[in-house]
C-alpha positions in Angstrom: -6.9 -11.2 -6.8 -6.8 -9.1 -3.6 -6.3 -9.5 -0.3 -8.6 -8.8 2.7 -7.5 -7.0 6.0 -7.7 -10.6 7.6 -5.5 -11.7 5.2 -7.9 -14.1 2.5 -7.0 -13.9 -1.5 -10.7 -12.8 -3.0 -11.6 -12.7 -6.5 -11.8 -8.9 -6.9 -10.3 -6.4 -9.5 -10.5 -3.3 -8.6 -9.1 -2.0 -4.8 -12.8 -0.9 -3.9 -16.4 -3.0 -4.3 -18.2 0.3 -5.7 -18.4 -1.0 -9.3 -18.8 -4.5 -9.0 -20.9 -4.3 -5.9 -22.5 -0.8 -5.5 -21.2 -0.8 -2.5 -18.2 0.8 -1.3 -15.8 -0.9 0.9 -12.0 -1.2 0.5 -10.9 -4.7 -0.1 -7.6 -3.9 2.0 -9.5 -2.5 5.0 -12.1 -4.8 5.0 -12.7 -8.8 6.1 -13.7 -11.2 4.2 -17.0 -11.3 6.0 -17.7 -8.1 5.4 -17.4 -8.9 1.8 -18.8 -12.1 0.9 -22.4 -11.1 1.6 -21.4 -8.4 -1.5 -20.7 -11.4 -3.7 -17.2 -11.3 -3.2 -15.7 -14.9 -3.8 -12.5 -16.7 -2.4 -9.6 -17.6 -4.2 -10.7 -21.2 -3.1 -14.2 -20.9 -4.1 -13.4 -20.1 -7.5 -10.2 -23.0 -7.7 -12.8 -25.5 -6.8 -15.1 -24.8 -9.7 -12.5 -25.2 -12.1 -13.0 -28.2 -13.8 -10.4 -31.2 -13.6 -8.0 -30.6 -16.9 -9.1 -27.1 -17.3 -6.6 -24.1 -16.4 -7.0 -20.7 -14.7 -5.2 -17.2 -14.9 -5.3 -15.5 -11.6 -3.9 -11.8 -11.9 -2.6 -10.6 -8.5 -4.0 -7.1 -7.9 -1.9 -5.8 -5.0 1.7 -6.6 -3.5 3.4 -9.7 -2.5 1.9 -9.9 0.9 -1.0 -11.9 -0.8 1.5 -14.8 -1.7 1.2 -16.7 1.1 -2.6 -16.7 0.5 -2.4 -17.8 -2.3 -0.4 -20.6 -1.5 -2.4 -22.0 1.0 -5.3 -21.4 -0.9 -3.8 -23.5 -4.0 -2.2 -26.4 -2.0 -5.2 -26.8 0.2 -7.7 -27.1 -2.8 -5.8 -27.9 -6.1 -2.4 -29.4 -4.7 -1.6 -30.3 -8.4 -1.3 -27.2 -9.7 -0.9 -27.5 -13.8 -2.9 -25.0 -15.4 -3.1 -22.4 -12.7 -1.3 -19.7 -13.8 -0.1 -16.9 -11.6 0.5 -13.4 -13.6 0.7 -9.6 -12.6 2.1 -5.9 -13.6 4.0 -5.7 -10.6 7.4 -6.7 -11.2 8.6 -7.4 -7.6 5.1 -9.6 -6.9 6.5 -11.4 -9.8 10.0 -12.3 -8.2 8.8 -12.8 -4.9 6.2 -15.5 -6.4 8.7 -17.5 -8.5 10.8 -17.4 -5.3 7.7 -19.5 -3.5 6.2 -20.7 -6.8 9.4 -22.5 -8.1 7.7 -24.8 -10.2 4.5 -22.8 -10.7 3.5 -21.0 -14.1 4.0 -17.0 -14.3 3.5 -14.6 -16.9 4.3 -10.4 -16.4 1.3 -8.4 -17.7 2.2 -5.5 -19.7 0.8 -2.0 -20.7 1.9 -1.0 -24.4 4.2 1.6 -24.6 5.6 2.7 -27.9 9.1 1.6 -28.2 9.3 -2.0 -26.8 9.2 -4.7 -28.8 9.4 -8.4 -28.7 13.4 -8.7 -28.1 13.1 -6.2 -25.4 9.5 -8.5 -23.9 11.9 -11.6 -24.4 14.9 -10.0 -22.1 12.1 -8.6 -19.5 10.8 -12.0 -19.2 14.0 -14.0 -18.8 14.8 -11.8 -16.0 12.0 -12.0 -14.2 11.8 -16.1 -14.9 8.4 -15.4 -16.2 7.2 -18.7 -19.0 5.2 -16.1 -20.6 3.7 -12.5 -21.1 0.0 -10.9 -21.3 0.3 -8.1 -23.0 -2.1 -5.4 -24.0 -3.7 -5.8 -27.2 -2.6 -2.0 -28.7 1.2 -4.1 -29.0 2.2 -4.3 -32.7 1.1 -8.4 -32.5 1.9 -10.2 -35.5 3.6 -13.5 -36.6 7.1 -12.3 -36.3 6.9 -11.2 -33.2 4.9 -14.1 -32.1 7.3 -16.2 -33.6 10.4 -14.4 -31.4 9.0 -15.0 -28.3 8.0 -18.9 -29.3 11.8 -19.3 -30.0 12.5 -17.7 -26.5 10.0 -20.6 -25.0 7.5 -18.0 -24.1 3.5 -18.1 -24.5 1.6 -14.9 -25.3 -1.8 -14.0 -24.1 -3.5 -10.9 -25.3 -6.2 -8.5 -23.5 -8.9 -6.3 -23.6 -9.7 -7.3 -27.3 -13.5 -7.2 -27.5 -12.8 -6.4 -31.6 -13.5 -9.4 -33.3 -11.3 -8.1 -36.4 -8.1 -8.0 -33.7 -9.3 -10.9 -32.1 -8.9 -12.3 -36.0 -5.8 -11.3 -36.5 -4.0 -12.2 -33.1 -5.1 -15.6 -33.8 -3.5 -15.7 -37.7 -0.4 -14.5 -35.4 -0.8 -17.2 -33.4 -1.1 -16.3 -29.9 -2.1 -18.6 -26.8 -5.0 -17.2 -25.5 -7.2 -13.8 -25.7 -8.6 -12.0 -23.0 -12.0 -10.6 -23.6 -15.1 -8.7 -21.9 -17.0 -10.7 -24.1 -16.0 -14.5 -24.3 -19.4 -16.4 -25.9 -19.6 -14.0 -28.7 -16.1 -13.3 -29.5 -15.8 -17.1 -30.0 -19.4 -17.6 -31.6 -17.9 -14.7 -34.4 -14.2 -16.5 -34.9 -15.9 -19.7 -35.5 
């Protein structure tokens, strides 16, 4: 999730439109109508195709000037707001959005780096308020660790894992959810 020199939260990753679009814009620079004839969607476009009882992760891309957007893009379309899940890397985005987001879900998204584990994960997250972490799949993931951050009351989604060996295993640990360039035939190979 981005947002658009006019200020609208779009469903983009990366901070240009190159490699999704083949055009090149800058999401920041840009308005949204100058985007959406690329195929870029609205935070609200993409909230009202998510079916009644079904959840959504939506990873904030920038700072926490989007958070207002995002608000009134939530309350305006989905003003019950179980199962949307608000997550990013950004540590102060994550603050300022369970300072507006009192009641809504967050998890921090983490890169591995060698030398944190789950007890140091657990602190992280209590600090920043966080109900639970997305961590990169290269994380030494097994049932303990699982298992620490359940007693700490925290879920655990995994990504990239496009190996459906890892993709195994993570789910023996028992994590929540995996993240996956490849969704139909991860699941068609677990089941």
């Amino acid at each position: 999730m981005r947002l658009t020199a006019d200020g609208r939260a779009v469903l983009m990753h990366d901070a240009g439109t190159a490699r999704t679009t083949g055009v090149e814009l800058t999401v920041a620079t840009a308005t949204f109508a100058t985007l959406q004839p690329l195929g870029v969607a609205l935070l609200e476009e993409a909230l009202a195709c998510v079916p009644k009882g079904r959840g959504l992760l939506v990873e904030i891309k920038c700072g926490p000037e989007i958070l207002p957007s995002i608000k009134q893009a939530l309350f305006a379309v989905r003003p019950d707001t179980t199962g949307v899940v608000l997550m990013s890397f950004d540590r102060t985005v994550t603050v300022a959005a369970r300072r507006l987001f009192p009641d809504l879900e967050l998890h921090h998204l983490r890169e591995w780096r060698d030398g944190i584990g789950a007890a140091e994960l657990v602190a992280e997250a209590k600090t920043l308020g966080v109900q639970g972490l997305n961590l990169d799949q290269r994380f030494p993931i097994d049932a303990a660790f699982v298992a620490t951050l359940r007693a700490a009351g925290l879920k655990l989604y995994v990504w990239t894992v496009d190996d459906p060996l890892r993709a195994r295993e993570l789910v023996a640990a028992g994590v929540d959810g995996i993240t996956t360039n490849r969704p139909a035939w991860l699941r068609a190979t677990l089941t």
